[in-house]
N, CA, C and O atoms as CSV, one atom per row, in Angstrom:
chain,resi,resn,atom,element,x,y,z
A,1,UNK,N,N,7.081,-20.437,-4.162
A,1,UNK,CA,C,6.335,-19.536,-3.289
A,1,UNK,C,C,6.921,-19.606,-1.883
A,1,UNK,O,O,7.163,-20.743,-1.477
A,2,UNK,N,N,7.169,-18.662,-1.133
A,2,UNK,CA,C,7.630,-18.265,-0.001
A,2,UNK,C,C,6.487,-17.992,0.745
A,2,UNK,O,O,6.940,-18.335,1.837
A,3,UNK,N,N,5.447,-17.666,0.965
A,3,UNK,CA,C,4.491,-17.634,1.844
A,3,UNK,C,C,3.499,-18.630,1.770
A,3,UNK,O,O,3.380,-19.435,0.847
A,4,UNK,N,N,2.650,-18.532,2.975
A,4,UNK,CA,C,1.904,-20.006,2.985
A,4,UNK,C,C,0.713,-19.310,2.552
A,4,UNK,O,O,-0.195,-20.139,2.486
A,5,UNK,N,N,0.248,-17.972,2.177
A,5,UNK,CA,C,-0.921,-17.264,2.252
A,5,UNK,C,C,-0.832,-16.597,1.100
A,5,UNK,O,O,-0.062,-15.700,1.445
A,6,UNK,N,N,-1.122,-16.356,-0.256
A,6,UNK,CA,C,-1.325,-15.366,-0.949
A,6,UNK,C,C,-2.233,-14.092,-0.747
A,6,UNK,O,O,-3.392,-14.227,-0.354
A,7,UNK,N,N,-1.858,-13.232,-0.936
A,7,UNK,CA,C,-2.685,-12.299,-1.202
A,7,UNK,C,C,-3.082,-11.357,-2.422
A,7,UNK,O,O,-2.476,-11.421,-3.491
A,8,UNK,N,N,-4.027,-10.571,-2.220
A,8,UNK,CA,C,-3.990,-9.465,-3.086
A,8,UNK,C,C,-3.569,-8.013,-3.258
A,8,UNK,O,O,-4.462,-7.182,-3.089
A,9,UNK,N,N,-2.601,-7.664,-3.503
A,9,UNK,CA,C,-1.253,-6.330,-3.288
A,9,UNK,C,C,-2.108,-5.616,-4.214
A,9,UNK,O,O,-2.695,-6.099,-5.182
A,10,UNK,N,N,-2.118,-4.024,-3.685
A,10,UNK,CA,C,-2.386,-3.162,-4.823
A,10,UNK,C,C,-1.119,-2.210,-4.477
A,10,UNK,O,O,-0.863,-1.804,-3.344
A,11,UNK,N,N,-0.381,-1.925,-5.628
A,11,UNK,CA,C,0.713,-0.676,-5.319
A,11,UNK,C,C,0.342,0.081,-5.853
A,11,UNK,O,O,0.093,-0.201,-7.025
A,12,UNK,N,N,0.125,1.166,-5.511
A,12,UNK,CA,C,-0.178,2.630,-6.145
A,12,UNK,C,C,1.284,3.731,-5.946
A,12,UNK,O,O,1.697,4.305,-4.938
A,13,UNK,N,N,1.822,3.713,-7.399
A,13,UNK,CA,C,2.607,5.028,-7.479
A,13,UNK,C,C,3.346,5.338,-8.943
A,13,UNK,O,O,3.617,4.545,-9.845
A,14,UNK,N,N,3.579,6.810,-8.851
A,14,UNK,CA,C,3.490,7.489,-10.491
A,14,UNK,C,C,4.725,6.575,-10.615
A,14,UNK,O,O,4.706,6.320,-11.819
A,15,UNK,N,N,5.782,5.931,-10.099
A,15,UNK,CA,C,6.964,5.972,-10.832
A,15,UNK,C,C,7.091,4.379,-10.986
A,15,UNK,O,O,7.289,3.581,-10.069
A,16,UNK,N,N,6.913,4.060,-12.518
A,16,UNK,CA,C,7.229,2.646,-13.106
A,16,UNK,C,C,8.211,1.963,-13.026
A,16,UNK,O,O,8.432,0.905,-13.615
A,17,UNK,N,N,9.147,2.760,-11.981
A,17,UNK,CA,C,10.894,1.741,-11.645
A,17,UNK,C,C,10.066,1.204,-10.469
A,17,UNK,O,O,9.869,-0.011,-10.451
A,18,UNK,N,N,9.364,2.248,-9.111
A,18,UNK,CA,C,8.900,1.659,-7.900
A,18,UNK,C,C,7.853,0.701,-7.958
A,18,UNK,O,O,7.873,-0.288,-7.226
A,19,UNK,N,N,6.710,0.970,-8.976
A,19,UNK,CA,C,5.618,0.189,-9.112
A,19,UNK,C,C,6.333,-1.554,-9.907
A,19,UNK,O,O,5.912,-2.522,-9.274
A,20,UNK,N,N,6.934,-1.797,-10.676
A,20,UNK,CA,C,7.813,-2.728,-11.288
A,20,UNK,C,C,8.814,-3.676,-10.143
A,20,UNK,O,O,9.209,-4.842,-10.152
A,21,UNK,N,N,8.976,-2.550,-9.210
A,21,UNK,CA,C,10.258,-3.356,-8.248
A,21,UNK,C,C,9.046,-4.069,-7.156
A,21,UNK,O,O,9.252,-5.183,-6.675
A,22,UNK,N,N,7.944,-3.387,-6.883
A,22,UNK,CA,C,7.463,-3.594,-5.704
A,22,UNK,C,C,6.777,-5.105,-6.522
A,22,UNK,O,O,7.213,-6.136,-6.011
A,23,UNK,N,N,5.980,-5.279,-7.466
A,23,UNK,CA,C,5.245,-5.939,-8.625
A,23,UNK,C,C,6.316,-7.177,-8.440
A,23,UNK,O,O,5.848,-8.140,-7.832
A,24,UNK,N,N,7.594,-7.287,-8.846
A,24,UNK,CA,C,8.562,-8.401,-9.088
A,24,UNK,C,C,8.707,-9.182,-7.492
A,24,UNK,O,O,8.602,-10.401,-7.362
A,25,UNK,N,N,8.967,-8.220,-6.325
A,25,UNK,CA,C,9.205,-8.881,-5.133
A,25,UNK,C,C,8.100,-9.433,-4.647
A,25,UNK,O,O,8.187,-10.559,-4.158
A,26,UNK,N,N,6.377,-8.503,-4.695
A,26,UNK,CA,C,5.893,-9.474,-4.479
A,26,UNK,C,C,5.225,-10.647,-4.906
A,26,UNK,O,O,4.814,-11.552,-4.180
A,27,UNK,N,N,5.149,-10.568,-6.108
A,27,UNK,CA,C,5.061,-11.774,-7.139
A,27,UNK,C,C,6.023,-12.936,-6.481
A,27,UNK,O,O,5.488,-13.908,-5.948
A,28,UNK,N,N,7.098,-12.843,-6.519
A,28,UNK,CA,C,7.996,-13.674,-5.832
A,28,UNK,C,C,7.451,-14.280,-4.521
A,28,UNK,O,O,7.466,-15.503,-4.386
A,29,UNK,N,N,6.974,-13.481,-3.554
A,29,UNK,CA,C,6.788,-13.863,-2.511
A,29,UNK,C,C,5.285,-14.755,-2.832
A,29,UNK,O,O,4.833,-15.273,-1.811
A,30,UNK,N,N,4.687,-14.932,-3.761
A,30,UNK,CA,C,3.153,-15.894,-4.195
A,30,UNK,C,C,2.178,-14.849,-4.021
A,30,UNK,O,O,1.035,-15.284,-3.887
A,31,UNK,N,N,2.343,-13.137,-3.969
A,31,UNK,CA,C,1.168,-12.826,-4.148
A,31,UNK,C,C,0.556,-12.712,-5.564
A,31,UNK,O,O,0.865,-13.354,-6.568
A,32,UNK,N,N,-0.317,-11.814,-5.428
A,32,UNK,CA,C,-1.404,-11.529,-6.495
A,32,UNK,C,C,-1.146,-10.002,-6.428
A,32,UNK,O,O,-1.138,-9.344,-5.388
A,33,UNK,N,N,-0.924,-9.499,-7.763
A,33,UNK,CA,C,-0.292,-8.087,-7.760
A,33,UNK,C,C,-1.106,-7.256,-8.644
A,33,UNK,O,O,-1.136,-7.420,-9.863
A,34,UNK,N,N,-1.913,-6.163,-7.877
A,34,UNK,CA,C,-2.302,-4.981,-8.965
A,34,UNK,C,C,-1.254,-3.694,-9.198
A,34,UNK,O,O,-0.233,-3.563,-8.523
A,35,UNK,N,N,-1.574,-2.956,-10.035
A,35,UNK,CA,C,-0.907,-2.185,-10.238
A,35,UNK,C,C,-1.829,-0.724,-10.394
A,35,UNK,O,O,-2.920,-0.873,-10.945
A,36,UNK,N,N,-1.582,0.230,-10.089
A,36,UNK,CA,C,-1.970,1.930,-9.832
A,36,UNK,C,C,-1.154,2.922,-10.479
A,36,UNK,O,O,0.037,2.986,-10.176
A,37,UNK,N,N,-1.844,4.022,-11.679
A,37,UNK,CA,C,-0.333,4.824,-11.203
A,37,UNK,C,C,-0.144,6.199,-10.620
A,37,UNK,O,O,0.778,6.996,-10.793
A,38,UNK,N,N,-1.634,6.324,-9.618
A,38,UNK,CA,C,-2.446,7.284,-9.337
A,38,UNK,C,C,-3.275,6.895,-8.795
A,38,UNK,O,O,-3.810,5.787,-8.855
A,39,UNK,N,N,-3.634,8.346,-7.787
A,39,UNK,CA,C,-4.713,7.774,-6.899
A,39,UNK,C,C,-5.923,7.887,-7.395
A,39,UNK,O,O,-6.701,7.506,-6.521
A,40,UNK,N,N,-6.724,8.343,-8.725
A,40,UNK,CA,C,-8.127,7.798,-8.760
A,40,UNK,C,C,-8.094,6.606,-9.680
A,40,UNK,O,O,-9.121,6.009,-10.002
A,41,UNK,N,N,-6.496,6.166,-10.232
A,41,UNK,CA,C,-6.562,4.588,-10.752
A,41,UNK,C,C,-6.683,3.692,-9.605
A,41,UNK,O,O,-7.095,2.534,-9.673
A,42,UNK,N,N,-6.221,4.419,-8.336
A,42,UNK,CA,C,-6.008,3.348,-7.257
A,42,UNK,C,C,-7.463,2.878,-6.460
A,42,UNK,O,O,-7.613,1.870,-5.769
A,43,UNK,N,N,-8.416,3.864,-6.759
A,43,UNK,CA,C,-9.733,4.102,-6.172
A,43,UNK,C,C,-10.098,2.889,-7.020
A,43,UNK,O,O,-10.249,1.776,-6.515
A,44,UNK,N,N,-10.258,3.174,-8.535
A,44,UNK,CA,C,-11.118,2.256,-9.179
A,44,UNK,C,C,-10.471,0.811,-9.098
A,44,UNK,O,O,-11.161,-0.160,-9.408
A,45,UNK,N,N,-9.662,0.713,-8.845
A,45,UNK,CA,C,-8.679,-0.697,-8.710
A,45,UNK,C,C,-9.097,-0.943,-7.212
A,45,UNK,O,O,-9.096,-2.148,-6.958
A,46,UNK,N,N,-9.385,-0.303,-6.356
A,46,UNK,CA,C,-10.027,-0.806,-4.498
A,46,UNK,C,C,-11.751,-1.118,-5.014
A,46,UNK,O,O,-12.489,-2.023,-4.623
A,47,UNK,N,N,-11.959,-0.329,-5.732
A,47,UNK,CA,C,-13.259,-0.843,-6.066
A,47,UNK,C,C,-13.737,-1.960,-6.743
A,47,UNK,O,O,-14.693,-2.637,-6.366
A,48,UNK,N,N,-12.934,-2.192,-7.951
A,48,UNK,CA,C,-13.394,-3.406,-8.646
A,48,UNK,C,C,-12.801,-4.670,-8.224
A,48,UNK,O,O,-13.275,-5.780,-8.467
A,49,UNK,N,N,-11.253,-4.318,-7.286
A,49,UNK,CA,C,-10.571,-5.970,-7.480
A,49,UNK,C,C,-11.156,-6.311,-5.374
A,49,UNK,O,O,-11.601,-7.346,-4.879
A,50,UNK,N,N,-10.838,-4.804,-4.632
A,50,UNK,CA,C,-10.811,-5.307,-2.931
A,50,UNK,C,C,-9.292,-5.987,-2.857
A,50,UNK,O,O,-8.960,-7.080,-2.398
A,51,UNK,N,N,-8.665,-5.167,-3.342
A,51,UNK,CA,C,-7.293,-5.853,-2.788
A,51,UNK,C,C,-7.478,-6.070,-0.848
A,51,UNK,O,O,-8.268,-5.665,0.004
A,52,UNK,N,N,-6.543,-6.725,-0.867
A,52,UNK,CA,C,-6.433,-7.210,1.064
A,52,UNK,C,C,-5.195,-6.211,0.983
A,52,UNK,O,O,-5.771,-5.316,1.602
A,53,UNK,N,N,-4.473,-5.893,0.823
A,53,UNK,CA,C,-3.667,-4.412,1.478
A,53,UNK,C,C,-3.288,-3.519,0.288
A,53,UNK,O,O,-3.586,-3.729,-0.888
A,54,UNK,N,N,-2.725,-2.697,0.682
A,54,UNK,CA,C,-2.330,-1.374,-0.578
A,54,UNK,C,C,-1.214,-0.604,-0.229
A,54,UNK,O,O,-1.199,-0.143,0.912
A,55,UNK,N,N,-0.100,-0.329,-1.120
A,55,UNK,CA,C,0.644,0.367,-0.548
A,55,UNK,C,C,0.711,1.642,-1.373
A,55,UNK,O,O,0.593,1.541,-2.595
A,56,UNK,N,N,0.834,2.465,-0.986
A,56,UNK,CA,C,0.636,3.545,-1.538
A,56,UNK,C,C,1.503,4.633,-1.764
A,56,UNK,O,O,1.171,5.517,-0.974
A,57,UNK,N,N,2.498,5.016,-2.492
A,57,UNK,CA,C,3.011,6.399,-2.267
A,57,UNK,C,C,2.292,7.870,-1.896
A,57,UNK,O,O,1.126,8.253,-1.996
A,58,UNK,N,N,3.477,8.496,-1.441
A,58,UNK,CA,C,2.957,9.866,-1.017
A,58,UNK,C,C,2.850,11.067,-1.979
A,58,UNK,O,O,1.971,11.927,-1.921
A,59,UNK,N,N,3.698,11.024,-2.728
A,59,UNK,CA,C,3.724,12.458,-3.807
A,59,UNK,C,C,3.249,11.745,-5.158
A,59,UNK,O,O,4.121,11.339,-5.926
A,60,UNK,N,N,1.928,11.581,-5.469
A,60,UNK,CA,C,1.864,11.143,-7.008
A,60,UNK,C,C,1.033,12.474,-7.521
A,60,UNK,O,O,0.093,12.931,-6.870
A,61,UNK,N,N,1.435,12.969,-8.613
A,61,UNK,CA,C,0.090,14.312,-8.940
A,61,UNK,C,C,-1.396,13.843,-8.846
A,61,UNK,O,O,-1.698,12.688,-8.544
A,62,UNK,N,N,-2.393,14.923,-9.157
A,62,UNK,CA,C,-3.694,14.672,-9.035
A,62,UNK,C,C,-3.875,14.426,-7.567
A,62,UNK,O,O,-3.894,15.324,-6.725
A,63,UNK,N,N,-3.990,13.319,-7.354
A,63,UNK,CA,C,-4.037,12.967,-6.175
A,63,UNK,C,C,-3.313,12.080,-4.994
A,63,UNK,O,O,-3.418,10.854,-4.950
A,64,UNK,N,N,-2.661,12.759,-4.162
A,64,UNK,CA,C,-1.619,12.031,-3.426
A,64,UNK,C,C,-1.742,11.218,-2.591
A,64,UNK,O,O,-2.904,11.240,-2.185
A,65,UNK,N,N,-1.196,10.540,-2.135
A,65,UNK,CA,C,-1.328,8.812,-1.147
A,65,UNK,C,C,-2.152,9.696,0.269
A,65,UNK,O,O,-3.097,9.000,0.641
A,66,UNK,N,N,-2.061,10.705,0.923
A,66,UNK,CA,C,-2.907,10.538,1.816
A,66,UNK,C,C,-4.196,10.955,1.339
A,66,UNK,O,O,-5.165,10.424,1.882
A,67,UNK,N,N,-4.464,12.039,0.176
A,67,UNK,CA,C,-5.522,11.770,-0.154
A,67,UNK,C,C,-6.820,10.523,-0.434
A,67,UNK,O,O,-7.968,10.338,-0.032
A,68,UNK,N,N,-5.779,9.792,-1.436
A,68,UNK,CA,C,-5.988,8.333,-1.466
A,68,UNK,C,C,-6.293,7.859,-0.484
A,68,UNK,O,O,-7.496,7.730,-0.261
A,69,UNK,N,N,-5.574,7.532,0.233
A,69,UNK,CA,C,-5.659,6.854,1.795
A,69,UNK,C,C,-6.736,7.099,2.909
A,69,UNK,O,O,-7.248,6.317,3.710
A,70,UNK,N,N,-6.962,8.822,2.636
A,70,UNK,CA,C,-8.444,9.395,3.404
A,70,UNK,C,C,-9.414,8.401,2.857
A,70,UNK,O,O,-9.931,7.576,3.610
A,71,UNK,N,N,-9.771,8.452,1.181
A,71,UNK,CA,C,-10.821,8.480,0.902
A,71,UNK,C,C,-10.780,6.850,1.133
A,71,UNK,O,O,-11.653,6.287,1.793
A,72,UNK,N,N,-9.963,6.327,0.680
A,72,UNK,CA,C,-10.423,4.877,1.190
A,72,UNK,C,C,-10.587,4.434,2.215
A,72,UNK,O,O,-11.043,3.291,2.266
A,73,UNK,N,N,-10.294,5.130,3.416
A,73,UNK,CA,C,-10.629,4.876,4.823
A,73,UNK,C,C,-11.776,5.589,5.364
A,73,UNK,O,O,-12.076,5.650,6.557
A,74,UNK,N,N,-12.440,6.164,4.313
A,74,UNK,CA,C,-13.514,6.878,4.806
A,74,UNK,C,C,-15.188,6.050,4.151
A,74,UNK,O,O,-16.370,6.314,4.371
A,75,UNK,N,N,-14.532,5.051,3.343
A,75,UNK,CA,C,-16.134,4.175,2.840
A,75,UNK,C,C,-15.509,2.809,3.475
A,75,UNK,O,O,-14.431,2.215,3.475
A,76,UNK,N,N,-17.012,2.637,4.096
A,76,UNK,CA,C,-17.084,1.423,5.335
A,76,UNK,C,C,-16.881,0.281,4.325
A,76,UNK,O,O,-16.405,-0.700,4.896
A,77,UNK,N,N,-17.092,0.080,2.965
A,77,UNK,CA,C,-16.408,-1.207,2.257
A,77,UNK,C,C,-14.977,-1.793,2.520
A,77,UNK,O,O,-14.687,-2.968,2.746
A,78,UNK,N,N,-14.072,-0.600,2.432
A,78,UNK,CA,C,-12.682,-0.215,2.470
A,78,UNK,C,C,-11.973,-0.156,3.104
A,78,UNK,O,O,-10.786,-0.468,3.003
A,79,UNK,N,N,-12.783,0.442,4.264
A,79,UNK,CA,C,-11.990,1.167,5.967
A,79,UNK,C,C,-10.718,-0.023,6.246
A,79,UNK,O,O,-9.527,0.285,6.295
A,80,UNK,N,N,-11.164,-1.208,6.387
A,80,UNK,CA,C,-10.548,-2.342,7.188
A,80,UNK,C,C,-9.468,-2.913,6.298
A,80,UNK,O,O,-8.818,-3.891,6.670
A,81,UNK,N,N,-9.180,-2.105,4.684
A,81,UNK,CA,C,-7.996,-2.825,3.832
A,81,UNK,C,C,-6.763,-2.053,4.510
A,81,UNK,O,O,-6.823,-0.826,4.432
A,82,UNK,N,N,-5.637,-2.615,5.173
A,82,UNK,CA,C,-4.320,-2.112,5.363
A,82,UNK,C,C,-3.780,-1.024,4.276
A,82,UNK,O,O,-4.099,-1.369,3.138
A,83,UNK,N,N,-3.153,0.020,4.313
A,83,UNK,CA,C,-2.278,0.701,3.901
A,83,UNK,C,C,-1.594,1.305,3.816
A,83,UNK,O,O,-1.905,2.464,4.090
A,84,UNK,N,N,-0.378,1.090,3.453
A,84,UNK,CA,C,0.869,0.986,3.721
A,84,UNK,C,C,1.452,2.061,2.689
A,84,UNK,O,O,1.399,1.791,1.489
A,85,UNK,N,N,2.057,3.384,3.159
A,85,UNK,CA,C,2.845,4.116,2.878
A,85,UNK,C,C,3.775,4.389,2.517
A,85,UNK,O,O,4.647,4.494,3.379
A,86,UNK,N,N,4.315,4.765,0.578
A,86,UNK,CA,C,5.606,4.421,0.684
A,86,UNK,C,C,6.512,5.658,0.471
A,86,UNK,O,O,6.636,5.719,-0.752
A,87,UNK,N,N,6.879,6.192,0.763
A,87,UNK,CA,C,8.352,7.835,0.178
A,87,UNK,C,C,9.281,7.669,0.525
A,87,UNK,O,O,9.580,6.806,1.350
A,88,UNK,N,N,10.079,8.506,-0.041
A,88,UNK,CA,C,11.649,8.465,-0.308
A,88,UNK,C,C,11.248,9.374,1.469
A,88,UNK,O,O,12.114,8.965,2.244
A,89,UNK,N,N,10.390,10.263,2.140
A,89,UNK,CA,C,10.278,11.261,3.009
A,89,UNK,C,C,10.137,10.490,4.144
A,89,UNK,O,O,9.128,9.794,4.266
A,90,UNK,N,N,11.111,10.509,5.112
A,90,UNK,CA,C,11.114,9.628,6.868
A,90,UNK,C,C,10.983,10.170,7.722
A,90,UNK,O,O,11.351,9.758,8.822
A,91,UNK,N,N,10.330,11.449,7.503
A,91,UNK,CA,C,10.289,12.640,8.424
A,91,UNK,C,C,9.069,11.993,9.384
A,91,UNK,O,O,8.224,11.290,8.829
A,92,UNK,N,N,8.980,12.258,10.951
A,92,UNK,CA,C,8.037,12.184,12.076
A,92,UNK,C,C,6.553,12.861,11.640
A,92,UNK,O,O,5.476,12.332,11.912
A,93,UNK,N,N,6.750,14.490,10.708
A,93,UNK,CA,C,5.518,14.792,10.657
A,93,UNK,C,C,4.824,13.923,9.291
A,93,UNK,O,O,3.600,13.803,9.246
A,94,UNK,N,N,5.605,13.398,8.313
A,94,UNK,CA,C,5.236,12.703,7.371
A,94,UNK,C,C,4.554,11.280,7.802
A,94,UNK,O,O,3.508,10.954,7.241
A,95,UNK,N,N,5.125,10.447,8.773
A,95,UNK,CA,C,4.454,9.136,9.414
A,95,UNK,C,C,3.238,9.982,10.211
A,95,UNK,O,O,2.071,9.604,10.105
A,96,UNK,N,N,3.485,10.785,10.763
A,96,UNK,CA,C,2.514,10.998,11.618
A,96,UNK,C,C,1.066,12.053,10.476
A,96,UNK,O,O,0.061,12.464,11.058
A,97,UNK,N,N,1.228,12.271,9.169
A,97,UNK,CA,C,0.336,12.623,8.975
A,97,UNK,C,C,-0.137,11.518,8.400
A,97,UNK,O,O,-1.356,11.617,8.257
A,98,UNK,N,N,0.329,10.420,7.974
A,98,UNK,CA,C,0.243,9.394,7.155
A,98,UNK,C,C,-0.942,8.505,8.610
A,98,UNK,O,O,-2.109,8.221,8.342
A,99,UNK,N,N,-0.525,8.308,9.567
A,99,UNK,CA,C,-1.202,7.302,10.517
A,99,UNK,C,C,-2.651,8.413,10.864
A,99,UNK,O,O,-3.702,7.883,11.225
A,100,UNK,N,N,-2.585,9.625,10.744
A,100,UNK,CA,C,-4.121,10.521,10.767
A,100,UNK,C,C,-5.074,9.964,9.372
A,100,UNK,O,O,-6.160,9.393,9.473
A,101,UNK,N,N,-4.528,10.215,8.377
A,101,UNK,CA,C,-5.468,9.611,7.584
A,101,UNK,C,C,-5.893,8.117,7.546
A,101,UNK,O,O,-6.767,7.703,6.785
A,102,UNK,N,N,-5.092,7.207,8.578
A,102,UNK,CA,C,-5.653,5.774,8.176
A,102,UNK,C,C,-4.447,4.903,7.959
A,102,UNK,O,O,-4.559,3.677,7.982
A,103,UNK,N,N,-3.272,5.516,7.743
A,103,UNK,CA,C,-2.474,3.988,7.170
A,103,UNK,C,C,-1.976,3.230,8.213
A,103,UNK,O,O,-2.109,3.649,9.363
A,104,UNK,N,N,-1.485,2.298,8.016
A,104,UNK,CA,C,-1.061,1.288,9.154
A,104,UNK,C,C,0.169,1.164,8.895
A,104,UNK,O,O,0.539,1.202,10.068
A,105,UNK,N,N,1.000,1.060,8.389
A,105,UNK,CA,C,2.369,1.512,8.176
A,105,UNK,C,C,3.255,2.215,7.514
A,105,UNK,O,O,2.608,3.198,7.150
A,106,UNK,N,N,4.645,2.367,7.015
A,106,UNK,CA,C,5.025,3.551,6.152
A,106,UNK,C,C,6.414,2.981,5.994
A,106,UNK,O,O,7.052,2.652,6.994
A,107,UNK,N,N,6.934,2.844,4.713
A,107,UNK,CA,C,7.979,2.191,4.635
A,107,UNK,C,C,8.698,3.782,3.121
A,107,UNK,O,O,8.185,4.411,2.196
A,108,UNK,N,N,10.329,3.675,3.913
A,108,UNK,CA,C,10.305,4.278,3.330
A,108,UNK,C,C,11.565,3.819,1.731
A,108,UNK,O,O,12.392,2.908,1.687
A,109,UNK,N,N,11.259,4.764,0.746
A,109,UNK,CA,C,11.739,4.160,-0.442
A,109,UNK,C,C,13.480,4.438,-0.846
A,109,UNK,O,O,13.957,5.572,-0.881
A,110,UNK,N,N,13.953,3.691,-1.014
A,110,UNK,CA,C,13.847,2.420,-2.036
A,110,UNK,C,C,13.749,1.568,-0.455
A,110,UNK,O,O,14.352,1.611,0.617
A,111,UNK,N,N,12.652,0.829,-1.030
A,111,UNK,CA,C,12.395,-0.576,0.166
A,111,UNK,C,C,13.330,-1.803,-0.552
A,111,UNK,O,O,13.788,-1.780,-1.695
A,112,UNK,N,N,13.459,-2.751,0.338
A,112,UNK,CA,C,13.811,-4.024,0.188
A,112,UNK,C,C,12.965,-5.063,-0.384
A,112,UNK,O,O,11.780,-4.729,-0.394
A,113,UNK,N,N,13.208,-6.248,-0.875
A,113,UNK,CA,C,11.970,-7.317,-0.825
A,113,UNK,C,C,11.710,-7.591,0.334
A,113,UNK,O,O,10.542,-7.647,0.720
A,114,UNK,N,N,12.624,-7.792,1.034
A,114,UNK,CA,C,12.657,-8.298,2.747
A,114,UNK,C,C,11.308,-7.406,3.235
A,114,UNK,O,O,10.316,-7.929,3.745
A,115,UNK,N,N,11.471,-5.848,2.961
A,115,UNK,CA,C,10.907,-5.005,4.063
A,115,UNK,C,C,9.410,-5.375,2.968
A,115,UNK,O,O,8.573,-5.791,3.769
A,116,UNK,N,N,9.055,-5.384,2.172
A,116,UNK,CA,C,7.383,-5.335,1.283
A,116,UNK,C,C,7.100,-6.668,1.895
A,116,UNK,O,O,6.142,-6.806,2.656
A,117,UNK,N,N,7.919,-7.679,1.581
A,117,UNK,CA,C,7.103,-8.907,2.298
A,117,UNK,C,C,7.006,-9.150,3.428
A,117,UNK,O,O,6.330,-10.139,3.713
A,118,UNK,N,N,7.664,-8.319,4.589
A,118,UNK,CA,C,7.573,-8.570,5.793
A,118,UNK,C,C,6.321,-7.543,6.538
A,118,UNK,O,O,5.979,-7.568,7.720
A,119,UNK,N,N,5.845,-6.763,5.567
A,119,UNK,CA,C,5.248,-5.597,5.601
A,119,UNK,C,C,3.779,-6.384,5.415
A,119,UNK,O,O,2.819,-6.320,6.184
A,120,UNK,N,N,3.888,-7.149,4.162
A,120,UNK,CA,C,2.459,-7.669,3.731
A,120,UNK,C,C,2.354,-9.056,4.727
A,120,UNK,O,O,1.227,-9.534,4.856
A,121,UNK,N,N,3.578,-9.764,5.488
A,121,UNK,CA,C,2.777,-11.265,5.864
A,121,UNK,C,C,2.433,-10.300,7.491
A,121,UNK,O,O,2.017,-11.050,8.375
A,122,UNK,N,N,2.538,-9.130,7.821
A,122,UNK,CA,C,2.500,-8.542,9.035
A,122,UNK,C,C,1.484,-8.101,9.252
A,122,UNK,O,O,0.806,-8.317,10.256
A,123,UNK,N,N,1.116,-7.149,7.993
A,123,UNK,CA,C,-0.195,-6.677,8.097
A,123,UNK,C,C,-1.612,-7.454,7.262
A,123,UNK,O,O,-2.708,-6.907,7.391
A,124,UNK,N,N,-1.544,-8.193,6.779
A,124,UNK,CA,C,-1.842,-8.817,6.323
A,124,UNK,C,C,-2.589,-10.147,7.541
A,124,UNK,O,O,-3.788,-10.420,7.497
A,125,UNK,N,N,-1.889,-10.636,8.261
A,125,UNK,CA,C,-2.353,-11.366,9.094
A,125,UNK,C,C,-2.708,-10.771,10.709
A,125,UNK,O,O,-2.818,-11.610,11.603
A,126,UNK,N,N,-2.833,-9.706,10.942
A,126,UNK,CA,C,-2.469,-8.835,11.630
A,126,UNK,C,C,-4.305,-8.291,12.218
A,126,UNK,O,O,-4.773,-7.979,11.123
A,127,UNK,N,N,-5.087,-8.123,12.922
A,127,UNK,CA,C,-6.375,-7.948,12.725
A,127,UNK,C,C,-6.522,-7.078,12.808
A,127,UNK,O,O,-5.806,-6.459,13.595
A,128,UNK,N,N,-7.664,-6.304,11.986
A,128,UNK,CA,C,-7.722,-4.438,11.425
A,128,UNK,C,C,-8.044,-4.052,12.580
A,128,UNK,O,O,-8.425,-4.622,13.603
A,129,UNK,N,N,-7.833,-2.964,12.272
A,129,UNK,CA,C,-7.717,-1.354,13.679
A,129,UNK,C,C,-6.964,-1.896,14.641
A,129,UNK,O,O,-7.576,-2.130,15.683
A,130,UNK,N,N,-5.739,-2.189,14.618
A,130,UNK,CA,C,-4.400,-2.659,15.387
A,130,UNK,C,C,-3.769,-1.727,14.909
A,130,UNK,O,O,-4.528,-0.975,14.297
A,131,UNK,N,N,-2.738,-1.409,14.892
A,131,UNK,CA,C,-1.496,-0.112,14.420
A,131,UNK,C,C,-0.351,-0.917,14.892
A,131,UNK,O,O,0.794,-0.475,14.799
């Protein structure tokens, strides 16, 4: 284990190469890893487990990461879990619609292990409603 803190990771996204890569690095790093592959799997997975952060992609069908991201920042259980944004898209209006609905950061894909774990011991220890 590489961190002194475990946590609880939820990744939410349709594609089983990104959800698998993100799953292996942070396992590595000593967290605790859920898995999503969609945003109303990702709802019921914030509901039953309370992960401590979430990262979320942006384009999944049904329902997409800022959708996701609204609704979980909109029930006061939830508001205060970090989440973290992930797309292949690095565009200014894409971060910037991403930080309107709630997320606290935005990493874009293919990420590193470096960048997910530096992402989770950051925000993660980091105290909510900071940006």
């Amino acid at each position: 284990m590489t961190t002194d803190t475990a946590f609880r990771v939820l990744v939410v996204d349709d594609s089983n190469t990104i959800r698998r890569s993100a799953e292996i690095f942070l396992k590595q790093g000593g967290h605790e890893v859920l898995l999503a592959d969609d945003g109303f799997d990702a709802l019921s997975k914030v509901n039953d487990y309370q992960p401590q952060l979430i990262f979320c992609d942006i384009l999944m069908p049904k329902l997409d990461g800022y959708q996701t991201c609204a609704i979980i920042k909109r029930n006061a259980r939830f508001a205060d879990i970090p989440v973290v944004m992930l797309s292949s898209k690095d565009g200014v209006f894409d971060k910037a619609r991403g930080r309107m609905v709630g997320c606290q950061e935005y990493l874009t894909k293919p990420f590193t292990k470096d960048q997910l774990l530096s992402a989770v011991q950051q925000l993660a220890s980091a105290p909510q409603g900071v940006m």
